[in-house]
PDB file as gemmi writes it, atoms N, CA and C in Angstrom:
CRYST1    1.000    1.000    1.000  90.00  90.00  90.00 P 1                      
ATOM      1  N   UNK A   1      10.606  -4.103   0.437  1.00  0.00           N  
ATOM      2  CA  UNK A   1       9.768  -5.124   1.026  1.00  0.00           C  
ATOM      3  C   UNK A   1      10.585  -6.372   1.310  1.00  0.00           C  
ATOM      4  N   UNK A   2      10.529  -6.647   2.809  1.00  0.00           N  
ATOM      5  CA  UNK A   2      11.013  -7.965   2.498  1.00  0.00           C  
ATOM      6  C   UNK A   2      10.585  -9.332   1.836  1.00  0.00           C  
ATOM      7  N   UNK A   3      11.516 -10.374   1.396  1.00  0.00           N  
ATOM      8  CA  UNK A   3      10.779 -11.962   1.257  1.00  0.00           C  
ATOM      9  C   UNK A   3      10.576 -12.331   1.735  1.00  0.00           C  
ATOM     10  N   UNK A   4       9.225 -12.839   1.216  1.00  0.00           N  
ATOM     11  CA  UNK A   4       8.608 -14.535   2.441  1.00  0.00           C  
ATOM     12  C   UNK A   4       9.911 -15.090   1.992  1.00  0.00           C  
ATOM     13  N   UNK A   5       9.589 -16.456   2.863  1.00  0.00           N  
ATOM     14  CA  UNK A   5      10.381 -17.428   3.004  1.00  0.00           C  
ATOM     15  C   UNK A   5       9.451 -18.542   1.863  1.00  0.00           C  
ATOM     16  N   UNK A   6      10.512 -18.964   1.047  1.00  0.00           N  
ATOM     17  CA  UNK A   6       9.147 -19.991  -0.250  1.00  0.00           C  
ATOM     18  C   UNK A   6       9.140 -20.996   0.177  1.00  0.00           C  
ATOM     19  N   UNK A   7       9.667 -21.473   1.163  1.00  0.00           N  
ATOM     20  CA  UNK A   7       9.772 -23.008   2.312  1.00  0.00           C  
ATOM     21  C   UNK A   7       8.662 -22.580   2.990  1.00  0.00           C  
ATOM     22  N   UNK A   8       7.546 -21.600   3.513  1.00  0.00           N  
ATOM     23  CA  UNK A   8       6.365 -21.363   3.647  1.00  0.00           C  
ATOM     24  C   UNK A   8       5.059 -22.280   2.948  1.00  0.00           C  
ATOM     25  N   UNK A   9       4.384 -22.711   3.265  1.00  0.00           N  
ATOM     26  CA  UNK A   9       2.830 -23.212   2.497  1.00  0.00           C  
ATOM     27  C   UNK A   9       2.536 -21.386   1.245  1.00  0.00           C  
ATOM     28  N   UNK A  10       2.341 -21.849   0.442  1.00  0.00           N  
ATOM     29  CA  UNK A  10       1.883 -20.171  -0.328  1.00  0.00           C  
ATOM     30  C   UNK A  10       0.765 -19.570   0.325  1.00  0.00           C  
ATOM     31  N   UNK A  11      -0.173 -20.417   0.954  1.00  0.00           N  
ATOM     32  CA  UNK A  11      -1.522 -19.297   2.051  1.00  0.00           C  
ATOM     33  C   UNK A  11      -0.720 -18.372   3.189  1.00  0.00           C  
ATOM     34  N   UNK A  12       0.005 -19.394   3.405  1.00  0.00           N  
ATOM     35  CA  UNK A  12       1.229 -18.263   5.013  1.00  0.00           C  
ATOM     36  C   UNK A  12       2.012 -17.070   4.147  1.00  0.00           C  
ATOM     37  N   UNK A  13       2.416 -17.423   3.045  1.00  0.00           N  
ATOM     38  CA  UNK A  13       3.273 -16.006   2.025  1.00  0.00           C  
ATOM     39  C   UNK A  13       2.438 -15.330   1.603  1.00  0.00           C  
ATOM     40  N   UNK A  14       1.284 -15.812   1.550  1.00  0.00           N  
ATOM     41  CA  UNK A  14       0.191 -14.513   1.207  1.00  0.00           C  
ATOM     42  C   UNK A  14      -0.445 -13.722   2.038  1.00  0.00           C  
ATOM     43  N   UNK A  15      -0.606 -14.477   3.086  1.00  0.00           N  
ATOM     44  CA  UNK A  15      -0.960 -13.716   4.216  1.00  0.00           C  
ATOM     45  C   UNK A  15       0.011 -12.648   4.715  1.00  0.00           C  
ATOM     46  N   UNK A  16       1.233 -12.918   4.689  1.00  0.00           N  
ATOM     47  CA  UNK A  16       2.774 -12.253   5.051  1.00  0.00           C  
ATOM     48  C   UNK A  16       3.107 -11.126   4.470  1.00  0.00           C  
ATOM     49  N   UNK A  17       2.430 -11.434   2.860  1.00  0.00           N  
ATOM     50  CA  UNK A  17       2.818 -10.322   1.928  1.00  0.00           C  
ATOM     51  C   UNK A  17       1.809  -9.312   2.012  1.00  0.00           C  
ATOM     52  N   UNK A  18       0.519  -9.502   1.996  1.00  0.00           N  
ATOM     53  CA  UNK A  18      -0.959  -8.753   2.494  1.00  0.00           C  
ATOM     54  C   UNK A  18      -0.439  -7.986   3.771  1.00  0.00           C  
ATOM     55  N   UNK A  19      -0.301  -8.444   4.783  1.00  0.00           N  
ATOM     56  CA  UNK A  19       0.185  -7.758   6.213  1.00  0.00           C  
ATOM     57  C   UNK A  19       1.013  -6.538   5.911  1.00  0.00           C  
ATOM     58  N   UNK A  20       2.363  -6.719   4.908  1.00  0.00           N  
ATOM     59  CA  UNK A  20       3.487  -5.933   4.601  1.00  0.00           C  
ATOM     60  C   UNK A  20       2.950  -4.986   3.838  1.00  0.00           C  
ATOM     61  N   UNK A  21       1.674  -5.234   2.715  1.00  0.00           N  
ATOM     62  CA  UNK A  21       1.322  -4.103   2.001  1.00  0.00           C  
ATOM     63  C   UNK A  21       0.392  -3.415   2.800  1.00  0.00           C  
ATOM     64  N   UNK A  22      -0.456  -4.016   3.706  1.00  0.00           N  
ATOM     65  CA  UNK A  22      -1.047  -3.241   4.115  1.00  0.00           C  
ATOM     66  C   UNK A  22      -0.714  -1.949   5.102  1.00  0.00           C  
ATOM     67  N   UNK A  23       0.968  -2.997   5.569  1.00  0.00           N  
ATOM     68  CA  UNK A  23       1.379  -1.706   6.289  1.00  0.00           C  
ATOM     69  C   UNK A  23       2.351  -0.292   5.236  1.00  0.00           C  
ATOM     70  N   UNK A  24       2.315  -0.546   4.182  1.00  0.00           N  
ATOM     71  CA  UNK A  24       2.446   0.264   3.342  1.00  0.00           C  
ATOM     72  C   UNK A  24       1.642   1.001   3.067  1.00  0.00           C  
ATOM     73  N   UNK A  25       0.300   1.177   2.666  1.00  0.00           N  
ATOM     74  CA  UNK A  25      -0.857   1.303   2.330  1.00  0.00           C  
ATOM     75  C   UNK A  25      -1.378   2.083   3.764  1.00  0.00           C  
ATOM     76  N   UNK A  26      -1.236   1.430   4.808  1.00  0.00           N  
ATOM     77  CA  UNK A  26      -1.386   2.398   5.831  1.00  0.00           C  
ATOM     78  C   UNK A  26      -0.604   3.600   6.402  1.00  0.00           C  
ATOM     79  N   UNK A  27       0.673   3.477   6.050  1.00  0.00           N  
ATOM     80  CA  UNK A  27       1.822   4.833   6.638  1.00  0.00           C  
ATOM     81  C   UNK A  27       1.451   5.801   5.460  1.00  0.00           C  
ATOM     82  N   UNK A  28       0.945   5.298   4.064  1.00  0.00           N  
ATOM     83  CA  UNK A  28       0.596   6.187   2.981  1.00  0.00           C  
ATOM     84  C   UNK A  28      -0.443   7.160   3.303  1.00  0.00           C  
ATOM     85  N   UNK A  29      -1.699   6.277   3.589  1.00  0.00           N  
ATOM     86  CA  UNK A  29      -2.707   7.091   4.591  1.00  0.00           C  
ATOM     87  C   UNK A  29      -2.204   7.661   5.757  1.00  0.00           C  
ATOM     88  N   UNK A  30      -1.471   7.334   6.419  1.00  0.00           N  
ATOM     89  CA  UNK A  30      -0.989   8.400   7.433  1.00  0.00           C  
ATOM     90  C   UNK A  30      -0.664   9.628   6.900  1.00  0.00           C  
ATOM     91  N   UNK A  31       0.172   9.770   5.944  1.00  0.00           N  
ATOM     92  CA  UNK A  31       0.666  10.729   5.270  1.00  0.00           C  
ATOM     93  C   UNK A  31      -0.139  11.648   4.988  1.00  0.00           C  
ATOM     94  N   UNK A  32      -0.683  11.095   4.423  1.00  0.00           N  
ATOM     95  CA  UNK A  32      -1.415  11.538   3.956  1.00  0.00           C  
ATOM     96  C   UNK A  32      -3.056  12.639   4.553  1.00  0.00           C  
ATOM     97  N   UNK A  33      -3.191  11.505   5.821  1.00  0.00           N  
ATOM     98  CA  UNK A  33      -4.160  12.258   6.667  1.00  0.00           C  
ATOM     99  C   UNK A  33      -3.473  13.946   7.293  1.00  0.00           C  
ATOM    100  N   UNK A  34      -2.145  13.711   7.427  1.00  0.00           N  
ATOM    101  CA  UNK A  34      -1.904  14.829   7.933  1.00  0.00           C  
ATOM    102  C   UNK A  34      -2.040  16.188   7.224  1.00  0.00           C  
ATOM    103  N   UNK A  35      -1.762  15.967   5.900  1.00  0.00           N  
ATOM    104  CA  UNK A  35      -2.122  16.621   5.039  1.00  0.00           C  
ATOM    105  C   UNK A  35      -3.937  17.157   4.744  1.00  0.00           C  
ATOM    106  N   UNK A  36      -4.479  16.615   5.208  1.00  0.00           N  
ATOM    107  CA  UNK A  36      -6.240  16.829   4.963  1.00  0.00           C  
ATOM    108  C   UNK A  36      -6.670  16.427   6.333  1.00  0.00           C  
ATOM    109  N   UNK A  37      -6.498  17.178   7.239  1.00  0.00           N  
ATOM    110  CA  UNK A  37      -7.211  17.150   8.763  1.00  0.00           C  
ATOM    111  C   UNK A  37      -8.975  17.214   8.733  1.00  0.00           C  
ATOM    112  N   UNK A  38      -9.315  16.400   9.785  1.00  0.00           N  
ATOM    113  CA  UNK A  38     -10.397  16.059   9.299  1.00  0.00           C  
ATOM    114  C   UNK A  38     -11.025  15.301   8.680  1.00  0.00           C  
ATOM    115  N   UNK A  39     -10.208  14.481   7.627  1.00  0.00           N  
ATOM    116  CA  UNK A  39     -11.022  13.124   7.073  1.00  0.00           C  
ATOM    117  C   UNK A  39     -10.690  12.165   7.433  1.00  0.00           C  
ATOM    118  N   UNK A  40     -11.696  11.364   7.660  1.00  0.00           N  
ATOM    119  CA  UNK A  40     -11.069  10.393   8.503  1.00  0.00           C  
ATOM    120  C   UNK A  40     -10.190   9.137   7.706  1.00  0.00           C  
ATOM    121  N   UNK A  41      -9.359   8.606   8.824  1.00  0.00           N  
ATOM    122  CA  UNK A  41      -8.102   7.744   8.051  1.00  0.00           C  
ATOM    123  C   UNK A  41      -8.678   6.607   7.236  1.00  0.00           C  
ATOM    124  N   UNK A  42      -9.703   6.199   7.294  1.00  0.00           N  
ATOM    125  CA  UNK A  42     -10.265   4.957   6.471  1.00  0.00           C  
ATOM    126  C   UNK A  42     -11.012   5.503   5.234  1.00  0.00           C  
ATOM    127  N   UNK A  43     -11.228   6.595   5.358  1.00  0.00           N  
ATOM    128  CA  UNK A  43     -11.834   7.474   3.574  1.00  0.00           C  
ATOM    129  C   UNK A  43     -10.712   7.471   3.339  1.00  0.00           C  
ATOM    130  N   UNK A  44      -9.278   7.976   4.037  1.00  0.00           N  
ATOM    131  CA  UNK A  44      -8.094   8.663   2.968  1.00  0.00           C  
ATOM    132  C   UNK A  44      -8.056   6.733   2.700  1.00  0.00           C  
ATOM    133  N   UNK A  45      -7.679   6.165   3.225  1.00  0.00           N  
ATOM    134  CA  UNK A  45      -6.918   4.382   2.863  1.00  0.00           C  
ATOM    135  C   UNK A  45      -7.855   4.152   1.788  1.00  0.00           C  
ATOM    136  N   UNK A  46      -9.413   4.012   2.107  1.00  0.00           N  
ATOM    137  CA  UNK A  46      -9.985   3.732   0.870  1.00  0.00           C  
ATOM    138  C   UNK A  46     -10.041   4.503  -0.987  1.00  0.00           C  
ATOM    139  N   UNK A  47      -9.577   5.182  -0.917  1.00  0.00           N  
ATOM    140  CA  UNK A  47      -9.331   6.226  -1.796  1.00  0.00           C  
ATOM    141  C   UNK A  47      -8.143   6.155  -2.366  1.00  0.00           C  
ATOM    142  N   UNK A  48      -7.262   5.662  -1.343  1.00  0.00           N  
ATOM    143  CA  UNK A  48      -5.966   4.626  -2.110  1.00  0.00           C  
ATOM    144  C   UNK A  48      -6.304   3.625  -2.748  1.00  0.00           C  
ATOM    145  N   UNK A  49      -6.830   2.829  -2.601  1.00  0.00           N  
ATOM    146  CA  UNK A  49      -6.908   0.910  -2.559  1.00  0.00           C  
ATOM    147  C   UNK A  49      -8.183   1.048  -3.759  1.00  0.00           C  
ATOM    148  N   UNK A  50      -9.383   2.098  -3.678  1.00  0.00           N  
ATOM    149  CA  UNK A  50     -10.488   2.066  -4.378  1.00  0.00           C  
ATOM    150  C   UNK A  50     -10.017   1.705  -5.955  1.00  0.00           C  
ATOM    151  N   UNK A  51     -10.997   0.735  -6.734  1.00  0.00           N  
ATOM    152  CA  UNK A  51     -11.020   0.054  -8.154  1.00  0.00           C  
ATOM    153  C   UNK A  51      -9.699  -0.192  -7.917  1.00  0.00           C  
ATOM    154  N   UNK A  52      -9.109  -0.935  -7.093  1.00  0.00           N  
ATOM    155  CA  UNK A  52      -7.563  -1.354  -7.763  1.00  0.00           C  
ATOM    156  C   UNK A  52      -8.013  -2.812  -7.403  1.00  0.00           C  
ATOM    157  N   UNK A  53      -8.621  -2.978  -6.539  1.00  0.00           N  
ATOM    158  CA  UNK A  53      -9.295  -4.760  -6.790  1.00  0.00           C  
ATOM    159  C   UNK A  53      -8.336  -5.689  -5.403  1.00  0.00           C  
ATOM    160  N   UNK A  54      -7.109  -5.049  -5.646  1.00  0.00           N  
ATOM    161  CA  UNK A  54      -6.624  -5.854  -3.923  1.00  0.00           C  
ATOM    162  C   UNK A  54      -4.828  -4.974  -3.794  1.00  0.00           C  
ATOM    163  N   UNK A  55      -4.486  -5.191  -2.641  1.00  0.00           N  
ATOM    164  CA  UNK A  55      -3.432  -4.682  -2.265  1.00  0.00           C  
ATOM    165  C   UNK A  55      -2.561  -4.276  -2.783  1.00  0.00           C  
ATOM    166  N   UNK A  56      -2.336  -5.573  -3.629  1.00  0.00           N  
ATOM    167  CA  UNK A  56      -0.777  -5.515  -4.697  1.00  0.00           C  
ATOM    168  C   UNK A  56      -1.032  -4.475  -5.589  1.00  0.00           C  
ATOM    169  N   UNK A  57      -2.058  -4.303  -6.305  1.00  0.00           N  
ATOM    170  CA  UNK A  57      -2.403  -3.544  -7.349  1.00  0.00           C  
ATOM    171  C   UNK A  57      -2.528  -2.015  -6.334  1.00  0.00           C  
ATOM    172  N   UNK A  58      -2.591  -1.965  -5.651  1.00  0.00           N  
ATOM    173  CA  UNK A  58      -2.401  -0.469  -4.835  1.00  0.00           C  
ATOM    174  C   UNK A  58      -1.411  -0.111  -4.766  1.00  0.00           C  
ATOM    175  N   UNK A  59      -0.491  -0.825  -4.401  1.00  0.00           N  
ATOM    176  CA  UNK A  59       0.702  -0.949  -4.038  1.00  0.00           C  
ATOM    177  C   UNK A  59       2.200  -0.481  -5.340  1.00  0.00           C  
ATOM    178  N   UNK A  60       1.275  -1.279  -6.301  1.00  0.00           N  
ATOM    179  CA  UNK A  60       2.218  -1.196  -7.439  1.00  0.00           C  
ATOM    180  C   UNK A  60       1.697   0.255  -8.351  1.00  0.00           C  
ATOM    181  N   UNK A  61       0.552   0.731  -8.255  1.00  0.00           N  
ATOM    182  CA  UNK A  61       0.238   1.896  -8.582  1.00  0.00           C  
ATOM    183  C   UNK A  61       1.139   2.884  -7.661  1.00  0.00           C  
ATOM    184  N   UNK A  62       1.350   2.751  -6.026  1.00  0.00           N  
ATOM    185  CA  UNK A  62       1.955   3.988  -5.303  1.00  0.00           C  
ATOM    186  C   UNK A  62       3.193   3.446  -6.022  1.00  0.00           C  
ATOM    187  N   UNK A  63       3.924   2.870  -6.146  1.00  0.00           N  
ATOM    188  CA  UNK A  63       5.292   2.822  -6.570  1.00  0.00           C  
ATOM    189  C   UNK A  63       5.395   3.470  -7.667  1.00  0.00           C  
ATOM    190  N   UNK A  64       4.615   3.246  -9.122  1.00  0.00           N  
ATOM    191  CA  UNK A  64       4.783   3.577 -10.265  1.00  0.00           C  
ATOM    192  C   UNK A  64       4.665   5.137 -10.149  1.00  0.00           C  
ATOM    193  N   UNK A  65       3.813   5.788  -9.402  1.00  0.00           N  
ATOM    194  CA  UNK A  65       3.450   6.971  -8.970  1.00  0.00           C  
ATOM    195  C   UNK A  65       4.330   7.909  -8.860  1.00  0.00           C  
ATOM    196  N   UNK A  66       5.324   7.453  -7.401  1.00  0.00           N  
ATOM    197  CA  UNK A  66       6.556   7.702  -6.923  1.00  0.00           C  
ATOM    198  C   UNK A  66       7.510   8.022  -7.509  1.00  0.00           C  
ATOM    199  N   UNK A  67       7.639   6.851  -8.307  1.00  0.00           N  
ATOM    200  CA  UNK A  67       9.333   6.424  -9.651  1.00  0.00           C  
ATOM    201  C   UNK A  67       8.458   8.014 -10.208  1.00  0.00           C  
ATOM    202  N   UNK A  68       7.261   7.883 -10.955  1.00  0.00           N  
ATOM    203  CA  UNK A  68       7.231   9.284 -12.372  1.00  0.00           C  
ATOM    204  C   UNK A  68       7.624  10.341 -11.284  1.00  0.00           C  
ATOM    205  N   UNK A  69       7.292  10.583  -9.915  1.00  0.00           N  
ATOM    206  CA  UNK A  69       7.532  11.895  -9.473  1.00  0.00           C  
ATOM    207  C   UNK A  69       8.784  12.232  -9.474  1.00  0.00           C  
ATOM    208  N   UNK A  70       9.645  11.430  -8.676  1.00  0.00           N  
ATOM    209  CA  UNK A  70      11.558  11.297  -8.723  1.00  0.00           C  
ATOM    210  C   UNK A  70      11.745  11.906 -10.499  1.00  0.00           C  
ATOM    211  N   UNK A  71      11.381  10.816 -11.313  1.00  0.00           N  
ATOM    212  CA  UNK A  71      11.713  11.164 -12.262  1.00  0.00           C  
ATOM    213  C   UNK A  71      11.270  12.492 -13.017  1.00  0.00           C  
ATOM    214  N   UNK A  72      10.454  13.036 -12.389  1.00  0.00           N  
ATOM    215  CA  UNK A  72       9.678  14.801 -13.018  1.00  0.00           C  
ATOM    216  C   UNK A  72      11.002  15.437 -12.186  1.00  0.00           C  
ATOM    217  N   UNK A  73      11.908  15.016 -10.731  1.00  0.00           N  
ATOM    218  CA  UNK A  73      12.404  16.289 -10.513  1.00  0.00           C  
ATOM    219  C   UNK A  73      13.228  16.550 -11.051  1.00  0.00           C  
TER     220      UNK A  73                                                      
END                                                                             
């Protein structure tokens, strides 16, 4: 991920950082849709993001996710 810039107001770095996860959060659902044809892409995204409360916390769940899988091979 890249850095905001902290010479930013913090509402513009949050907005910046939201944008970046979301486009994370969305290529995931892409992925993911291809895999389950037929549902549509905003059930698979919500089904990511669901009880995690906002982006970051989605975000940091797919990572933690990821790292255990690498680390199972």
């Amino acid at each position: 991920m890249a850095l905001t810039n902290r010479n930013q107001p913090l509402d513009e770095r949050v907005t910046a950082l939201r944008a970046e996860l979301d486009k994370v959060i969305d290529e995931r659902a892409n992925q993911i849709a291809k895999e389950c044809p037929g549902v549509p892409l905003g059930v698979i995204r919500n089904s990511i993001t669901r009880g995690m409360g906002c982006q970051c916390a989605a975000y940091l769940e797919m990572r933690d996710k990821d790292e255990a899988q690498r680390g199972a091979a």
